[in-house]
C-alpha positions as CSV (number, residue, x, y, z in Angstrom):
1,X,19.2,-64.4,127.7
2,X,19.5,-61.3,124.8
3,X,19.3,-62.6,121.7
4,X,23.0,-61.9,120.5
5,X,24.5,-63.3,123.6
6,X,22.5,-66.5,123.6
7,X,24.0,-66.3,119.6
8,X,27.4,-65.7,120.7
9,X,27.0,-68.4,123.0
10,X,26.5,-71.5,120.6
11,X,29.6,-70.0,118.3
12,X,31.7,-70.6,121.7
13,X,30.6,-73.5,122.5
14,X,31.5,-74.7,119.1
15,X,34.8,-72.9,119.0
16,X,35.3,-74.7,122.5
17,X,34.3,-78.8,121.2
18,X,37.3,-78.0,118.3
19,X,39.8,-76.8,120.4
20,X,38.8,-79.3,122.9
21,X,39.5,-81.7,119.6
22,X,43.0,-80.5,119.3
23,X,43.9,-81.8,123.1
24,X,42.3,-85.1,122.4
25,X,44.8,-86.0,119.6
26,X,47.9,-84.1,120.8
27,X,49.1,-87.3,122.6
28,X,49.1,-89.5,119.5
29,X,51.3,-86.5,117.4
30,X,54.7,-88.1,118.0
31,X,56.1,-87.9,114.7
32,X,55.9,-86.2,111.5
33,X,54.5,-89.6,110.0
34,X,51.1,-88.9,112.7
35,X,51.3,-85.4,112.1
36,X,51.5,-85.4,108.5
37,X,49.5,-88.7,107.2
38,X,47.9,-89.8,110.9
39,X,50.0,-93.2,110.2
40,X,48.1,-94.1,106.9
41,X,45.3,-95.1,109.3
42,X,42.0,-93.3,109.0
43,X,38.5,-94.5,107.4
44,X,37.6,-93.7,104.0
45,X,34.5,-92.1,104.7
46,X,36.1,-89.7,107.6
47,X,38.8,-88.6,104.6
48,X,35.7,-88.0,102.0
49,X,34.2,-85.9,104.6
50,X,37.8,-83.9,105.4
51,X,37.9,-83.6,101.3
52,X,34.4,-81.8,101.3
53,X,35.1,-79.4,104.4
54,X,38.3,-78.9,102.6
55,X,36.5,-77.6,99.7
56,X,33.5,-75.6,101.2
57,X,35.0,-72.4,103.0
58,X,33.7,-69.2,104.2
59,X,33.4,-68.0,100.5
60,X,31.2,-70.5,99.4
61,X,28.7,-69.0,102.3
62,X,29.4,-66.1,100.8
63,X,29.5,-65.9,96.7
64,X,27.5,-69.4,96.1
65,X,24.5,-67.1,97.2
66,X,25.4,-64.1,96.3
67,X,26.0,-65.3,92.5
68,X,23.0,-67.3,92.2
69,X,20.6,-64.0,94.1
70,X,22.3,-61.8,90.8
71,X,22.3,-64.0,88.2
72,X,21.7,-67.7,88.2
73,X,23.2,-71.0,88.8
74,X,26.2,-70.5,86.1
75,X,28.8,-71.1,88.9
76,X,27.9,-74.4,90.0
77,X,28.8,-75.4,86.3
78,X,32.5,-75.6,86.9
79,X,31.7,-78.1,89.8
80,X,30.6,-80.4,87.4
81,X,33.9,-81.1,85.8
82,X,34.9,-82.7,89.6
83,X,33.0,-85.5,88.5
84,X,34.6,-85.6,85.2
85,X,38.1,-85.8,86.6
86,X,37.1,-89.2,88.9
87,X,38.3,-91.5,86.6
88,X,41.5,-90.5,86.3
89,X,42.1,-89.5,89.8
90,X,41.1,-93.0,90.5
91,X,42.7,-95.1,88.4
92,X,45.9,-93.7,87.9
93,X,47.0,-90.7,90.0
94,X,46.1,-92.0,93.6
95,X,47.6,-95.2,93.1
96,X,50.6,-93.4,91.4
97,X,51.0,-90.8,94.4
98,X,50.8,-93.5,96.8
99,X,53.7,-95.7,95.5
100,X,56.2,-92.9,94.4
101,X,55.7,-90.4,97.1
102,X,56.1,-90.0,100.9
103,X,54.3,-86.9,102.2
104,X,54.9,-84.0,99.7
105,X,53.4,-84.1,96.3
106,X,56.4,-82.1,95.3
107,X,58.4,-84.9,95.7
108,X,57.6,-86.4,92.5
109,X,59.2,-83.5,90.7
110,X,62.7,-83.2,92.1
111,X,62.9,-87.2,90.8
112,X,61.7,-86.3,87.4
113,X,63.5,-82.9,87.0
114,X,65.9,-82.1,89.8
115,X,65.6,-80.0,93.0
116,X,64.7,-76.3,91.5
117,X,61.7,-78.0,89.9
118,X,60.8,-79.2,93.3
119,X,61.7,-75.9,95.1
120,X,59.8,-74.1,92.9
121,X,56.6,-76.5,92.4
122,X,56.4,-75.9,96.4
123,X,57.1,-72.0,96.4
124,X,53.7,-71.9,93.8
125,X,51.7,-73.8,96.3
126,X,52.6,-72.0,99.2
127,X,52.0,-68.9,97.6
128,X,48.7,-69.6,96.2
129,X,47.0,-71.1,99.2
130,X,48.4,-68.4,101.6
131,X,47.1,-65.7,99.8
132,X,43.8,-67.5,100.0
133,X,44.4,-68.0,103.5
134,X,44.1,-64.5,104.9
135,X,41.2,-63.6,102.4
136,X,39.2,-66.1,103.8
137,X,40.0,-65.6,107.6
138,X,39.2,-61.9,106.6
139,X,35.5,-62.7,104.5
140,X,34.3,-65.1,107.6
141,X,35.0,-62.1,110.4
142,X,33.5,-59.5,107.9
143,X,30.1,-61.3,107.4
144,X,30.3,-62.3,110.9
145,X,30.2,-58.9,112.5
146,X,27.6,-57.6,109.6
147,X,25.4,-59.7,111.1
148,X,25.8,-59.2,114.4
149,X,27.6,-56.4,115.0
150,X,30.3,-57.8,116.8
151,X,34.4,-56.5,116.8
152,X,35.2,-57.6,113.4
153,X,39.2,-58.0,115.0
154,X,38.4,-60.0,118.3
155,X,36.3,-62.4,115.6
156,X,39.7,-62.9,113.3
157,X,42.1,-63.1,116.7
158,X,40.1,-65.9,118.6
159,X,38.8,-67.7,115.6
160,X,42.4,-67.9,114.5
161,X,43.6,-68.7,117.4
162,X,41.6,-71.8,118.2
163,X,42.3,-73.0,114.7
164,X,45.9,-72.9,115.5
165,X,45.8,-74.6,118.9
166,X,43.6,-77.7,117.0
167,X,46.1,-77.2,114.0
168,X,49.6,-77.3,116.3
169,X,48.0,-80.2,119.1
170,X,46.5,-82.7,117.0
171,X,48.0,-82.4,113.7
172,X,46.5,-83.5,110.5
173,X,44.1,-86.1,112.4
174,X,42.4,-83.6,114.3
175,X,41.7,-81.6,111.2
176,X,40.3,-84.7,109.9
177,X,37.7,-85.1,112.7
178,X,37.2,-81.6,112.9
179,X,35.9,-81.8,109.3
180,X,33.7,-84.6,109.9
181,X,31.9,-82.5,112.9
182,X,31.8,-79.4,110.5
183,X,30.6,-81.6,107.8
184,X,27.2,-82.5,109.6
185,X,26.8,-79.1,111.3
186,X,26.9,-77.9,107.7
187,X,24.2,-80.2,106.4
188,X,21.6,-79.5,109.2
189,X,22.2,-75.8,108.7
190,X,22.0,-75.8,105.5
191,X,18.4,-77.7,105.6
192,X,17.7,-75.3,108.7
193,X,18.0,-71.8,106.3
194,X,16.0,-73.5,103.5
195,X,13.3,-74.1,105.7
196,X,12.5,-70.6,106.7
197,X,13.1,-69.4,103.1
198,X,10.6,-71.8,101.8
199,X,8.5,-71.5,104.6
200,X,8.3,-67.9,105.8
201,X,6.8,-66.5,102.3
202,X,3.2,-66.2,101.6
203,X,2.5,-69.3,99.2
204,X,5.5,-71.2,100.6
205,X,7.7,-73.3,98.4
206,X,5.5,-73.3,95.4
207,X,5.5,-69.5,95.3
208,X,8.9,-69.5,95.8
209,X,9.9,-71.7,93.1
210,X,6.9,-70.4,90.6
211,X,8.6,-66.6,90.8
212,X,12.2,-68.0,90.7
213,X,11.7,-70.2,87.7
214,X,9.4,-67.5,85.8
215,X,12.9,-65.3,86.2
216,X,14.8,-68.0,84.9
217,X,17.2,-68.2,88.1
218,X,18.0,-71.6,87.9
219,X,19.7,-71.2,84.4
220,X,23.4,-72.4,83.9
221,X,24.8,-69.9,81.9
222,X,25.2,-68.4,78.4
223,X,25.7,-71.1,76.1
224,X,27.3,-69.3,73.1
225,X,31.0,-69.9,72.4
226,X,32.1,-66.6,73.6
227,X,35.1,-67.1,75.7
228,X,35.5,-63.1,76.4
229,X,32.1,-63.8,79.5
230,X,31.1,-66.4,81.6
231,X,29.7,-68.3,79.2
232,X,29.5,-72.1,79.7
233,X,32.4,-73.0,77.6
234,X,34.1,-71.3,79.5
235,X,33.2,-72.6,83.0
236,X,33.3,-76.3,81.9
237,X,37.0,-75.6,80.9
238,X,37.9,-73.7,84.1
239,X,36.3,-76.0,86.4
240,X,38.6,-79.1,84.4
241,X,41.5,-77.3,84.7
242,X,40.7,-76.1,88.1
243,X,39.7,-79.3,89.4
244,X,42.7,-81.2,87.5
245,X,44.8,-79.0,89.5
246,X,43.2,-79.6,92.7
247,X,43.5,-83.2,92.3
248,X,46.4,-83.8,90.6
249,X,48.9,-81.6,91.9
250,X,47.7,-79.8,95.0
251,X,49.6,-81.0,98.0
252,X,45.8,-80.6,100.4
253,X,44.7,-82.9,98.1
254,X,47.3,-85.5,97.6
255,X,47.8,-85.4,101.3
256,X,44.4,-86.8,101.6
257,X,45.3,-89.9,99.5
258,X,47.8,-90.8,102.0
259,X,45.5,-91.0,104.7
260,X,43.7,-93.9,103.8
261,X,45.2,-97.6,104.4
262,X,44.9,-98.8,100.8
263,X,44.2,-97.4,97.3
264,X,40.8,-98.6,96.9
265,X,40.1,-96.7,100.5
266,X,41.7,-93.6,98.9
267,X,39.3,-93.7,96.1
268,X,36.0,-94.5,98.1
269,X,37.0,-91.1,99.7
270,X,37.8,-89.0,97.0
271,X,34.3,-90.1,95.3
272,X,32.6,-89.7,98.9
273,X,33.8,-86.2,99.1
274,X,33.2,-85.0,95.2
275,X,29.5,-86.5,95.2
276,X,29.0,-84.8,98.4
277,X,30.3,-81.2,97.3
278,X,28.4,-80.9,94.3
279,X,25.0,-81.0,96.0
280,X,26.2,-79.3,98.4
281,X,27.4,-76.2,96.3
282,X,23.8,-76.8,94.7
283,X,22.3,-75.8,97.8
284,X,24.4,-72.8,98.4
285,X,22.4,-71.5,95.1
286,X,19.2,-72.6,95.8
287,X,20.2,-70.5,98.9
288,X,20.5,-67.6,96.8
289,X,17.5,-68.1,94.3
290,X,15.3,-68.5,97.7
291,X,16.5,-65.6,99.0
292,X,15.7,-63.5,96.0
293,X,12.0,-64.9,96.0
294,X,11.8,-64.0,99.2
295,X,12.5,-60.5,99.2
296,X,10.3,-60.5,95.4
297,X,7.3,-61.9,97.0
298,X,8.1,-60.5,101.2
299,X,7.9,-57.0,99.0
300,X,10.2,-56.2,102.1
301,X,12.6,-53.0,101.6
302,X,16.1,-53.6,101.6
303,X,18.4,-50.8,103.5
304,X,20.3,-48.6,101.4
305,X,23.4,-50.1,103.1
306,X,22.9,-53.5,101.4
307,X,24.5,-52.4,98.0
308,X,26.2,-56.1,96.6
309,X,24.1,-59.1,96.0
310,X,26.8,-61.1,98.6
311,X,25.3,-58.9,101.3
312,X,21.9,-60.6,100.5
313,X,22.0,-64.0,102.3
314,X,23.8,-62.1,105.6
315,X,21.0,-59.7,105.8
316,X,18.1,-62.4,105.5
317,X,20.0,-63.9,108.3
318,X,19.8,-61.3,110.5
319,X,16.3,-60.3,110.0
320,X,14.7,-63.8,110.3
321,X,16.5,-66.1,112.0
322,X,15.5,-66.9,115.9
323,X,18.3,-66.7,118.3
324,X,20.3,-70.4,118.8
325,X,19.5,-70.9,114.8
326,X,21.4,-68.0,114.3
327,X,24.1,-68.8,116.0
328,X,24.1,-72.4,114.8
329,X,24.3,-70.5,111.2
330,X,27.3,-68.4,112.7
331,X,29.1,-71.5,113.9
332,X,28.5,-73.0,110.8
333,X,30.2,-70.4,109.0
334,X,33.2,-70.3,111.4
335,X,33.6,-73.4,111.2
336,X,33.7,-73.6,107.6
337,X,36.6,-71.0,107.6
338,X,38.0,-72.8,110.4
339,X,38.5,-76.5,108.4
340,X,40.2,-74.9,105.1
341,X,42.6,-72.8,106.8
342,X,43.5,-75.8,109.5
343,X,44.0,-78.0,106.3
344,X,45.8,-75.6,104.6
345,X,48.5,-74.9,107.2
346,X,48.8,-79.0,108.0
347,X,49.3,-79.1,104.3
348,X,51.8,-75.8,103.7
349,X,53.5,-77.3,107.0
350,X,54.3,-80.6,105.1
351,X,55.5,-78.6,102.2
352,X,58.1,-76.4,104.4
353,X,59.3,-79.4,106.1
354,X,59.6,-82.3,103.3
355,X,60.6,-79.4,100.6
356,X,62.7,-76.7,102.1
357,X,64.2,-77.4,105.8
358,X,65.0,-81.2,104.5
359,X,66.7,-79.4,102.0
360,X,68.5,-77.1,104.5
361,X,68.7,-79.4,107.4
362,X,69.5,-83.0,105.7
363,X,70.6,-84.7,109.0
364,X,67.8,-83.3,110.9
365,X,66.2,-85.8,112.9
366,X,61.9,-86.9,112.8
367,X,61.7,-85.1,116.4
368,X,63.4,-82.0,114.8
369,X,61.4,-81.8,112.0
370,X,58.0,-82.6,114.0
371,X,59.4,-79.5,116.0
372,X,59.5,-77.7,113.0
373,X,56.4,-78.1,111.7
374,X,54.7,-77.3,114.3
375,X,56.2,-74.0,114.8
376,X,55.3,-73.7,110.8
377,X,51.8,-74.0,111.8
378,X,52.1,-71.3,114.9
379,X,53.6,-68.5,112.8
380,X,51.6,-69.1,109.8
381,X,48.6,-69.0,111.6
382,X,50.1,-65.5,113.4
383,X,51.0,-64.0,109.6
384,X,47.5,-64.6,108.9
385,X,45.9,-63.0,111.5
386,X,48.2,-60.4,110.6
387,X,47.1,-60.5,106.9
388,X,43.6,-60.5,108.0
389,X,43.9,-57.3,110.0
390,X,45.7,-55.9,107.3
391,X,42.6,-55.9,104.7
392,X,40.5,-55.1,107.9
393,X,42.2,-51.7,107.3
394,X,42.0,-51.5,103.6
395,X,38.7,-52.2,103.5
396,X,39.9,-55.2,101.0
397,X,41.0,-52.6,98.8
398,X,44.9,-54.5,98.4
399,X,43.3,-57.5,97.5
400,X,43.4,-57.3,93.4
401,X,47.0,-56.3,93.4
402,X,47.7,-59.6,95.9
403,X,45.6,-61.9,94.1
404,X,47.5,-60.7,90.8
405,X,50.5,-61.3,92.5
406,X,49.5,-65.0,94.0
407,X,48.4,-65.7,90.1
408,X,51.6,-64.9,88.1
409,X,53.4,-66.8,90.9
410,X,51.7,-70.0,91.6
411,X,50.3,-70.1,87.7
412,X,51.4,-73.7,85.9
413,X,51.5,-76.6,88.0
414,X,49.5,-78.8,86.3
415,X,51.6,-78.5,83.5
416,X,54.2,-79.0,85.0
417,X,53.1,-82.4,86.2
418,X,51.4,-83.3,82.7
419,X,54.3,-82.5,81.8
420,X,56.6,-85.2,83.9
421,X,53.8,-87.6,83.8
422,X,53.1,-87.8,79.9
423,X,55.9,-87.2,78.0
424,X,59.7,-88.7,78.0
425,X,61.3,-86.4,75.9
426,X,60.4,-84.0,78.7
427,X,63.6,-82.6,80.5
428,X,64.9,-80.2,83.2
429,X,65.8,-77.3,80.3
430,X,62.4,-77.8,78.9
431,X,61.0,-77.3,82.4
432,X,62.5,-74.3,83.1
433,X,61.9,-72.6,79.9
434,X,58.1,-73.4,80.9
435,X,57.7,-72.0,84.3
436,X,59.4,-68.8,82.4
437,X,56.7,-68.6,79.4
438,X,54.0,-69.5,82.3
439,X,55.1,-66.2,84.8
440,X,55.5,-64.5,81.5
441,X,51.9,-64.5,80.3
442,X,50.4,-65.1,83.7
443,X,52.2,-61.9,84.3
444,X,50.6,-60.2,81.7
445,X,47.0,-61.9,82.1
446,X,46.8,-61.2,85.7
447,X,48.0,-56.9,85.1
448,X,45.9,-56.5,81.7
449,X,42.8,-58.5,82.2
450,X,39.2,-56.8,82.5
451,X,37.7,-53.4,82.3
452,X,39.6,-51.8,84.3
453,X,43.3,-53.7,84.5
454,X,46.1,-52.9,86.6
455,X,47.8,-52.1,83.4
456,X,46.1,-51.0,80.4
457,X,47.5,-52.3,77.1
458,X,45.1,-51.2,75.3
459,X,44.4,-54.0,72.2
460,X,47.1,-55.8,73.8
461,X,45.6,-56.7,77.0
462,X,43.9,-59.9,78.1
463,X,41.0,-60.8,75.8
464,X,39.4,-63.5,77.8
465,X,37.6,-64.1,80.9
466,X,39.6,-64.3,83.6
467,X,38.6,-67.5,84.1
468,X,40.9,-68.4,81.4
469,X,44.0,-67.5,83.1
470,X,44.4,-70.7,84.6
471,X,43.6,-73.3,81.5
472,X,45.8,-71.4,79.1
473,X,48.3,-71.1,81.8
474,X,48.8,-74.6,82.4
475,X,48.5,-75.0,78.6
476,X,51.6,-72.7,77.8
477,X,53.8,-74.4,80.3
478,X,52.8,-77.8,78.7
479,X,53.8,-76.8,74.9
480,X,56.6,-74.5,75.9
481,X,58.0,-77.6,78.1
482,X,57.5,-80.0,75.2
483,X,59.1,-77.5,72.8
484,X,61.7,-76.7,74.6
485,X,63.0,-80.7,75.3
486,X,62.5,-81.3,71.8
487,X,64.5,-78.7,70.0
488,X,67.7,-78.1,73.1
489,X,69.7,-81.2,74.0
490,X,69.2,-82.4,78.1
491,X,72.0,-82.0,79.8
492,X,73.0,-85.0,82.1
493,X,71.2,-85.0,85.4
494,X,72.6,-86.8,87.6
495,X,70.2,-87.5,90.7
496,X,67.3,-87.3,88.8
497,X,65.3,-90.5,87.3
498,X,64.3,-88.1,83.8
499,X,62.3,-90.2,81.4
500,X,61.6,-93.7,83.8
501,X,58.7,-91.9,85.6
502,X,56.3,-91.2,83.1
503,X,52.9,-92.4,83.2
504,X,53.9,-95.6,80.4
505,X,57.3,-97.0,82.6
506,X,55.2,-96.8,85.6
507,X,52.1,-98.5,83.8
508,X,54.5,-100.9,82.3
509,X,56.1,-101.5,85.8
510,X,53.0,-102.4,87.1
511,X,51.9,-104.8,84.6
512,X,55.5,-106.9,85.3
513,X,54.8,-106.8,89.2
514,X,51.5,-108.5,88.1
515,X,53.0,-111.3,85.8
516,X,55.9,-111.5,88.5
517,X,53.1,-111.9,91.5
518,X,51.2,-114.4,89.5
């Protein structure tokens, strides 16, 4: 059997077990309960392994090594801050989610402040995570067909398409299992690269590490207090902010606390999946630093074509992997790309449902809305095989101005919720006055930041990293809020539970069940 075809032959086979996933749970999706939350049923160790598929995607195959092959380790500081945001997640926002809410995190909004503040806490999701969507559908066919050669658009239209049939049959619960597989495919191709980049240079692991560490790869960063670079200041507070977000008021994540039949399961899950991301996103570098000591000691040329340190890890693929190994690589990598956008449309599905056609369609019936988000899922999945092709023809070259676009729109979230959750003085005015000062400078952070900005300022454009954005973001719509309820008067809002949801009412409601129960 040629090589290629005996490679393209394992990547089918694996695109074949998850559809064949898909059929095996389409029976049990018979409401939007099992399609959504799989009944509150599943093990905690299944949802931990869902959480770290759902945070590994084809980009992490991609820049983890490609970073660390430049530079150093630097970005698998952020990371670090996951485990910093445990406690809290733990303690008080799972069990908090799980009592208040029923499937969208955005729920937990419209109580506090009303309906636009739900509407629009959705419409910032949505637009976040599909802009992602299509970049990452796009990244995984691109390295796919570098390495093989294959038709870059068959790659997007059939991976796609099996994601959608899994996505559309078996609802959230095959996405779960789907993660589990891809979870252990992941770790034995991950030990299977290092292997041959330990193994294959002259000297073997002690030569590679010896050169790496001489070059001081394995350094985390600049630790100055410059906040205009990467320094580590700045990665420890984007990676809290960023992982705040995630966990606090990201509906892929929240979603995943539903899935589990009690809190404590919840949590086991939530730590299960962060403890296993971080080593895994330490691998990815050592990925990188092992493929730079390769090629330092190998002395072997690199083509002229190879012009971007994420080309790196692709290439050593292709040169030095055996056929099958290869392709379990290339399944690997599909697969990744395959669990975050199957998760992401399961979750984006709950949001158009619970958020908007509720909203439009309150007498709708379960059946109706099960209908509904399954065609969600179908013409999602099309628009991003649509947005895929799309950069296919650009050559990636419209994906600054969209991801500029996604960032002014979805900017402030976690605000927003800190916002609800801390303060009672916080009201629907206040709110709105925040999502205007966040779009405002997210607006102007996103156009003017860099060296060469969308729109040059001059001394008035972004001074920071970009990294930045995010943090200060979340930070303006947090003070502007507070301002804001503090010096205008709330209106009465009816509907709307204002100042009884806060973090201390629903502390002290707790603490009353507890001397009730006892």
């Amino acid at each position: 059997m040629p090589a290629r075809t005996l490679d393209l032959a394992v990547v089918l086979l694996y695109l074949a077990g998850m559809g064949a996933l898909g059929f095996r749970f389409s029976r049990r999706q018979t409401s939007t309960e099992s399609f959504f939350v799989a009944k509150r049923s599943l093990p905690s160790w299944a949802m931990g392994m869902s959480m770290l598929a759902t945070m590994i995607s084809s980009v992490t195959f991609v820049a983890y090594p490609g970073a660390s092959f430049a530079r150093d380790w630097s970005l698998l500081v952020p990371g670090v801050m996951l485990i910093a945001v445990l406690p809290i997640v733990g303690s008080v926002i799972i069990p908090f989610y799980r009592e208040v809410i029923g499937m969208s995190a955005y729920e937990y909004f419209e109580r506090r402040f009303g309906k636009p503040a739900r509407l629009y806490s959705a419409l910032a999701f949505s637009l976040a995570h599909f802009s992602k969507m299509g970049f990452v559908l796009y990244l995984m066919a691109l390295t796919l067909s570098s390495i093989t050669g294959w038709n870059i658009y068959a790659l997007i239209v059939a991976v796609a398409a099996v994601m959608i049939v899994y996505a559309v049959m078996g609802g959230i619960e095959a996405v779960v299992w789907t993660d589990v597989i891809q979870g252990f495919v992941m770790a034995v191709s991950i030990f299977v690269v290092l292997g041959f980049l330990l193994f294959l240079p002259e000297g073997g692991p002690a030569a590679v590490f010896e050169r790496s560490m001489a070059a001081n790869k394995f350094r985390l960063g600049a630790p100055e207090w410059d906040f205009r670079k990467n320094s580590v200041p700045v990665l420890l507070i984007y990676g809290l902010f960023w992982y705040l977000q995630r966990y606090v008021a990201d509906q892929t994540m929240v979603q995943r606390y539903l899935l589990a039949k009690t809190d404590k399961g919840a949590f086991r899950g939530v730590k299960l999946g962060a403890f296993l991301s971080v080593p895994v996103w330490a691998m990815f570098m050592l990925i990188g630093t092992c493929v730079w000591a390769f090629f330092q000691i190998s002395g072997e040329v690199i083509p002229p074509t190879i012009t971007k340190a994420d080309q790196m890890f692709p290439f050593f693929l292709s040169q030095h992997l055996p056929p099958g190994v290869l392709g379990l690589l290339l399944a690997c990598l599909t697969g990744a790309a395959m669990t975050m956008l199957a998760s992401d449309l399961n979750s984006m599905a709950v949001v158009a449902v619970e958020d908007f056609y509720r909203y439009f369609r309150p007498r709708s019936t379960d059946q109706d809305r099960l209908f509904a988000a399954k065609a969600f899922v179908v013409i999602t999945g099309i628009l991003n095989i649509g947005t895929a092709l799309l950069l296919v023809q650009s050559k990636g070259s419209a994906l600054s101005s969209w991801f500029a676009v996604s960032a002014i729109a979805s900017g402030g979230l976690l605000g927003m919720f800190f916002l609800a959750f801390l303060t009672q003085r916080a009201h629907r005015t206040g709110v709105y006055c925040g999502i205007v000062a966040t779009l405002s400078f997210s607006a102007w952070a996103a156009l003017t930041k860099g060296t060469t900005p969308l729109l040059d300022l001059g001394f008035w454009n972004f001074p920071y990293d970009e990294l930045m954005i995010g943090a200060i973001g979340n930070v303006v719509f947090f003070v502007v809020g507070w301002c804001a309820s503090y010096l205008i008067p709330a209106a009465k809002e009816s509907g709307t539970a204002a100042p009884s949801q806060t973090l201390w009412n629903w502390l002290a409601d707790r603490r009353l069940a507890r001397v009730t129960a006892a």
